[in-house]
N, C-alpha and C positions, 0 to 999 in steps of 0.2 A: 503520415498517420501518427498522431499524437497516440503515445501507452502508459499507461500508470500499472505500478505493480501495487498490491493493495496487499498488506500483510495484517491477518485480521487475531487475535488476541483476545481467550479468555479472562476473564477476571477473578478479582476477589471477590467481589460484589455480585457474581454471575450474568455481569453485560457483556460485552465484545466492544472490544477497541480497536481502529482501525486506522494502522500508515500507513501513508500513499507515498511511493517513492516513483517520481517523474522521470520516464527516458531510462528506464533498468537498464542494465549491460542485457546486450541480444545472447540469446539461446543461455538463459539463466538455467540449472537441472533443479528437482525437485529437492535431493543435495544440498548444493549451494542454497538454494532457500528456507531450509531446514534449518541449516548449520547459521547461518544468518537472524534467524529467529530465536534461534534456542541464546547466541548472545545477546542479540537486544533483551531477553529474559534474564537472565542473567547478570547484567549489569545493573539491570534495577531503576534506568530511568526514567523511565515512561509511566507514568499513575491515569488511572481513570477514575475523577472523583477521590483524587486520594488512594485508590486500591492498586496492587502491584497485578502484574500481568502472571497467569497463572497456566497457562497451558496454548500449546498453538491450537488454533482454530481451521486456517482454510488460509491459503492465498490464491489470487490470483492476476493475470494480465487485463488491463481493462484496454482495450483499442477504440479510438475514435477517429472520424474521417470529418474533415470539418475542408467546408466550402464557402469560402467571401463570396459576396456579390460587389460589384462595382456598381457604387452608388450614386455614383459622380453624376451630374450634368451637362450634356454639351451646350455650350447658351448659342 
């Protein structure tokens, strides 16, 4: 099962910005994703349109379950 954590970001411009981070460390706490966000703020380099990132918004895990088919042919 493929997971994205999505850390979503107010703006200066009043949009929401949003990073995906592939395959998160397991059993992340609300904490660590806190503290996590408040430095990606912080450091200043993430712009949307130019505008800096002004306050957390929401994160969350996104889970997908993905199935191939075998497409092959027997000739």
């Amino acid at each position: 099962m493929a997971q994205v954590l999505e850390l979503k970001f107010d703006t200066a411009n009043g949009k929401t910005m949003t990073l995906s981070v592939n395959e998160p460390k397991p059993n992340l706490t609300p904490t660590e994703i806190t503290a996590a966000m408040q430095t990606i703020m912080t450091a200043d380099v993430f712009h949307n349109e130019g505008h800096k990132l002004v306050a957390i918004n929401q994160a969350r895990i996104i889970e997908r379950n993905i199935s191939e088919f075998n497409l092959t042919q027997n000739s």
